[in-house]
N, C-alpha and C positions, 0 to 999 in steps of 0.2 A: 655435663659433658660439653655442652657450646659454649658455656661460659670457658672452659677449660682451654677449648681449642681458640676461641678469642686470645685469648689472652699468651700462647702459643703463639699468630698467628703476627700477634702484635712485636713478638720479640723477636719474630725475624726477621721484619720487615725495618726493624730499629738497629737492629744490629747489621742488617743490609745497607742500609742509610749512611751508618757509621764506617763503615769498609767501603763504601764505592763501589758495592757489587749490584750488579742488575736484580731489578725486583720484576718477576712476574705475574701476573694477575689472570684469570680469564674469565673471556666473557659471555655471554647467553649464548652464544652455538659454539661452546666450548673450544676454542682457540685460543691460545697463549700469547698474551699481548708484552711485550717486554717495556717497563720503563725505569727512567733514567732517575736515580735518586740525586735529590737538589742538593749542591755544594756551596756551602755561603765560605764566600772569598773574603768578605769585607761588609760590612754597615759604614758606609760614607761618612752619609750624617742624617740627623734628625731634627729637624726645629720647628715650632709655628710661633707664630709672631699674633701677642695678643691686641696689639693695634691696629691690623690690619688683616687680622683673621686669616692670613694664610700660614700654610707653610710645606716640608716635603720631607719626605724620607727616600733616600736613597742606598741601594746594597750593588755590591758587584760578585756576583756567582761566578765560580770554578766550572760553569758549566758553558760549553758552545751549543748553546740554542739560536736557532735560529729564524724564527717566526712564531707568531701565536698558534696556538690547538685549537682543537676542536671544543673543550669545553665551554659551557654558557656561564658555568658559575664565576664569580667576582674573589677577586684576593678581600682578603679584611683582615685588617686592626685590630688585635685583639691583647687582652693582659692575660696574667694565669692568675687562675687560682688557689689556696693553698693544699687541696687537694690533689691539683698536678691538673687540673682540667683547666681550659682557657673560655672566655669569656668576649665573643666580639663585641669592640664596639662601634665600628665602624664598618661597612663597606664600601671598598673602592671601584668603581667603576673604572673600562677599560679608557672611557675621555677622560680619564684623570692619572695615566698610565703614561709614562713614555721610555722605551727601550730601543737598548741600541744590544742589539743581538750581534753575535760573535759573526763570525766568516770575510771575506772578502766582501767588501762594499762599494759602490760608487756613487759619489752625490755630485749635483752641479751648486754652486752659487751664483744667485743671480746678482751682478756685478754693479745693474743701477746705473743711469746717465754718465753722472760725473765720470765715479770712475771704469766704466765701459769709456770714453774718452780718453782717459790716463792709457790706457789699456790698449790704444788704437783700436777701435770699434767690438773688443771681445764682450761677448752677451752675457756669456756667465765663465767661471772657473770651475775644474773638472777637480772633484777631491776622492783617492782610495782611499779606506781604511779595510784593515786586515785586523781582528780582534780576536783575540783568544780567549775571553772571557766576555762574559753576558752583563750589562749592567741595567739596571729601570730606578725611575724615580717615580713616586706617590707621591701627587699633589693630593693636601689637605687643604679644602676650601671649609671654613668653619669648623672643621673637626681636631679642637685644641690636644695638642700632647702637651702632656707637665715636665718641666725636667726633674732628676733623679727619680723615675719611674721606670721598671722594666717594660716593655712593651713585645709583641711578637707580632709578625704578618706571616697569615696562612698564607698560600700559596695552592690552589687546589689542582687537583688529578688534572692531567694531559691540558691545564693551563698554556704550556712550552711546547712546543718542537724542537729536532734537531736537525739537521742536514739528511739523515735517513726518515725519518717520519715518527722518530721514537717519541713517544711527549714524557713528562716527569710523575714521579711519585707525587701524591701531595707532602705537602711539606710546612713547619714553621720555622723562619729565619728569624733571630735575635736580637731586638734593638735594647743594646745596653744602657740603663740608667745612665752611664759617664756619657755616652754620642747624643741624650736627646737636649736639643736646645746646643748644638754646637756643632764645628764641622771641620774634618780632619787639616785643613791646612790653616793653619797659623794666623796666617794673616787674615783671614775671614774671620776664623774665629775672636779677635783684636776688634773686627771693623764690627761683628755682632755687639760685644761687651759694649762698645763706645756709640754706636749711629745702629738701631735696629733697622732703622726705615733702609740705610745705606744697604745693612746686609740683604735685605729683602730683594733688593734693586738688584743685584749684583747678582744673587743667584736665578731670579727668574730673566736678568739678559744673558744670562749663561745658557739657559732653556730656549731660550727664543733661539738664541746663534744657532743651539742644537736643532731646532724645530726646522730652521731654513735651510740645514742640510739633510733636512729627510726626503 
């Protein structure tokens, strides 16, 4: 009978996932917790660089979340098996996480000597973003992905927030064998084929630009 209801239990919660309807759960003093099942917009891209042992994945969810939850547990890296069950083989920690959550936003830049002087004496530049969609990237420090490999990142329970306090389903988003070791715009993906070291550079001062607008 709980095998039965498992498995029940399982097909709702998958075919909730698949419609974008609210999944609820409840918990030890029996209150209904409502959360957001996770919508994968997009896998950016996928690479690690075996000379320099880094690399990242990056996805953009359908979802407007808007700061981390409450849970402790860590997303992970994991393959499937041919059973249907997945295999982690990594976990990521949140210092090796960096997202830029949906909603209205305000960052300063700080503008530096010189050009603070270009600038007639301004200390830094005021930047909004308004986002509709949630993006994070996973830095992999040593933890190689192969390309033509399928790969998947869990995502665990109330991981996310949103603007009302709702956090997500757990979840696994997609990394396809065609994205790992490559990355959606063109001319990157050019500059990986021919200079790895270049791509490397490029995408982690991309991170950094990111870093000094948080």
């Amino acid at each position: 009978m709980k095998k039965k209801l498992a498995i029940i239990l399982s097909a709702v919660i998958t075919v909730a996932c698949l419609c974008g309807i609210g999944v609820y759960a409840t918990d030890s003093f029996g209150f209904q917790v409502e959360r957001i099942p996770v919508v994968q917009h997009k896998n950016l891209y996928a690479y690690y660089n075996d000379s320099s042992c880094v690399g990242a994945v990056a996805f953009s969810l359908d979802n407007k979340f808007s700061a981390f939850g409450t849970t402790e547990e860590n997303i992970r890296l994991c393959t499937k098996n041919a059973d249907g069950s997945y295999s982690a083989l990594y976990t990521i920690e949140k210092d090796y996480i960096s997202v830029k959550f949906a909603g209205k936003q305000d960052y300063t830049l700080s503008t530096g000597e010189d050009l603070s002087a270009l600038l007639g004496g301004i200390d830094g530049i005021g930047i909004s973003f308004d986002r509709e969609k949630t993006s994070f990237v996973l830095t992999l420090a040593g933890q190689p992905i192969n390309k033509g490999t399928a790969y998947y990142v869990y995502i665990p329970s109330d991981y996310f927030v949103d603007a009302e306090g709702k956090g997500n389903v757990a979840a696994y988003l997609t990394i396809a064998p065609t994205t790992v070791n490559s990355y959606t715009g063109d001319l990157l993906t050019d500059l990986q084929n021919s200079a790895s070291g270049l791509y490397d550079a490029i995408l982690f001062a991309a991170e950094a630009i990111n870093g000094a607008l948080s």
